[in-house]
N, C-alpha and C positions, 0 to 999 in steps of 0.2 A: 407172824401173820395171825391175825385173828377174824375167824371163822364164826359167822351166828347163821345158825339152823333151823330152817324152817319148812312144813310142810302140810300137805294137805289144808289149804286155810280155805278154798270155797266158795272164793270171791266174797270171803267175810273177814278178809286184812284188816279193815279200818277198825275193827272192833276188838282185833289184838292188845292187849292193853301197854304193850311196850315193846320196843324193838330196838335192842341197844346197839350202838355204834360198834362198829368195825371194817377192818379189810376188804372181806369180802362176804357176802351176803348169798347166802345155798338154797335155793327152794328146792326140795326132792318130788315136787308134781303137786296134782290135784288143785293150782293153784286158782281152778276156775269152779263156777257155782255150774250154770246150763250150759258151759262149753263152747259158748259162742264169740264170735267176734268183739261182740261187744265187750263180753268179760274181759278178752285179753286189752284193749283199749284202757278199762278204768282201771285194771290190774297195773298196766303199765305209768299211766299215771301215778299211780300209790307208789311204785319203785321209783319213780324219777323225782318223788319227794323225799327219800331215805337218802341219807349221806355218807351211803356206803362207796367207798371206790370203784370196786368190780360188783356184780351182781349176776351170779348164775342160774338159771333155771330151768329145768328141764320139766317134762310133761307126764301126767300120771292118768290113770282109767277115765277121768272126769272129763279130762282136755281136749272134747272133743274137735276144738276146732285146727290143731296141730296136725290133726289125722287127713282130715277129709277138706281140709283149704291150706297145705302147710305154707303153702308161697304167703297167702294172704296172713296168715297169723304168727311168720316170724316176721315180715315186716309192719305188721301193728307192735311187737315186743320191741320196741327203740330203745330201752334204760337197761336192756341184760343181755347176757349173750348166754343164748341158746345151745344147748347140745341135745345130740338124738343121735344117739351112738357114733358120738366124737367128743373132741378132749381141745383143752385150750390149756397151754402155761403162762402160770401167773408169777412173777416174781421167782422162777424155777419149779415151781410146783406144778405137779401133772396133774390136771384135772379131767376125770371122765364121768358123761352122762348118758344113760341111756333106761327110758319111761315103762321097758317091758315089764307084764304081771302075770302071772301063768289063767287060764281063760277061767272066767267065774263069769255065769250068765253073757250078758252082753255089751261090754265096754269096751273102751278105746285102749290100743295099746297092748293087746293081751296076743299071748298063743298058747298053745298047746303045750303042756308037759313033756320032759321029755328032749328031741332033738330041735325043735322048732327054738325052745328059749338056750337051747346049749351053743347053739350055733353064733346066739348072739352075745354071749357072753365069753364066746372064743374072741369078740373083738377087742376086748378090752386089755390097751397095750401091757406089760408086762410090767413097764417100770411106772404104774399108775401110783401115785402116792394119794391123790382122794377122788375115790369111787363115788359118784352119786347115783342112785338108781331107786326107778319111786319103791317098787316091790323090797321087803325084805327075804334077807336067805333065811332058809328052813332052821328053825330053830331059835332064833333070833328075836327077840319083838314079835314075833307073827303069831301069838296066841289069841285064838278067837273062841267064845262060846257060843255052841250052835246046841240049843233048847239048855241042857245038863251036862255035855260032854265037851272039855276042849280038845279042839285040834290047832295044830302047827300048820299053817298056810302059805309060808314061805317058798322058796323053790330052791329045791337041793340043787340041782348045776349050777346056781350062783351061790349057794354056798360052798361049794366044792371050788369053785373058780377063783374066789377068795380067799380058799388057804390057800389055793396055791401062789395066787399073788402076793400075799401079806401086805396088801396095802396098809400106808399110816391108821388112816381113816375111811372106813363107808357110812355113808349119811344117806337114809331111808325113808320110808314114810308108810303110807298107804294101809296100815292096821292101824287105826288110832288105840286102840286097845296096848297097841305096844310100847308108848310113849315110852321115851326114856335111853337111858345111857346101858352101854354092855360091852364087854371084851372077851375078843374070842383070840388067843396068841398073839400077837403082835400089833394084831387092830383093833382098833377105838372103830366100835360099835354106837351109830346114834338112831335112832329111830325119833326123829324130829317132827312126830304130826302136830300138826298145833290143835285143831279139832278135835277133843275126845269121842266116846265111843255116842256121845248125843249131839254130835257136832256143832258144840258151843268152842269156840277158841279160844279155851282158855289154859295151854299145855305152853311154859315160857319158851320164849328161842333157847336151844342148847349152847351154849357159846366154848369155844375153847381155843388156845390157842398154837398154834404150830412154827416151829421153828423153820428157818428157809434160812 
């Protein structure tokens, strides 16, 4: 099965400069600009032009309108199937999505440090073979500089929830700063933003493929 990765794009997909074929198609959130209905609209359109078989995507701090109209903006999403802390099998493979980011100012999708994001990352079944979730774990991709000092922004209960899983693969997003591939024991680590850190989209889809 093959897997192309993508994330954070900002409702500025069209300007992706390629999106190679495959299986199944992963957006790890942020996939909207103002979070509004409409985004999801032209968003969906741009998927129902890719000639991917399956198409999953789940929601990140941006997406606002997942939050606060979800009835209305999963039935604008018609070309993907949606997850929001649930799981679909594809072809045997266990997929799990869920858009939580531990709270920074004022966005969609966040909680509290702590037991508020632990509690959701207890949902994630046990035999998940790929994790998507927009936030990455602590330590992972989540390297951010704020003035002269980096820090690590991820959130430790889902990186702790992950070794104990060992999932195949987690596919993440939400630090453009983290772009890029990583392994941490057993899993294939991808931090898929496609937006860098000046939100130009120019980071390729990660692509790989998994056995089934």
């Amino acid at each position: 099965m093959k897997l192309v990765c993508i994330s954070d794009t900002h409702s500025l997909h069209r300007q992706i400069p390629e999106i190679p074929d495959g299986d199944v198609l992963i957006h790890a959130g942020d996939c909207l600009g103002q979070g509004t209905l409409e985004n999801i609209q032209e968003f969906n359109q741009w998927l129902g032009s890719l000639p991917h078989e399956h198409k999953i995507v789940i929601a990140g701090n941006h997406d606002w309108a997942f939050q606060e109209t979800p009835e209305l903006a999963r039935a604008a999403l018609t070309n993907a199937i949606y997850l929001e802390d649930s799981g679909v099998q594809i072809c045997g493979i266990r997929f799990w999505g869920s858009p939580w980011t531990p709270t920074f100012m004022d966005w969609a999708f966040m909680l509290d440090r702590g037991d508020p994001l632990y509690q959701k990352w207890k949902l994630i079944p046990d035999n998940t073979d790929v994790l998507i979730t927009h936030g990455p774990p602590h330590g992972i991709g989540d390297e951010v500089h704020l003035g002269f000092k980096a820090q690590n922004v991820g959130c430790i209960h889902l990186s702790d929830r992950v070794a104990q899983l060992s999932p195949t693969i987690h596919v993440f997003g939400h630090i453009h700063e983290g772009y890029g591939e990583y392994k941490r024991g057993n899993t294939r680590m991808v931090n898929a933003s496609t937006c860098n850190a000046r939100y130009e989209p120019n980071n390729p889809p990660i692509v790989f493929n998994l056995e089934v």
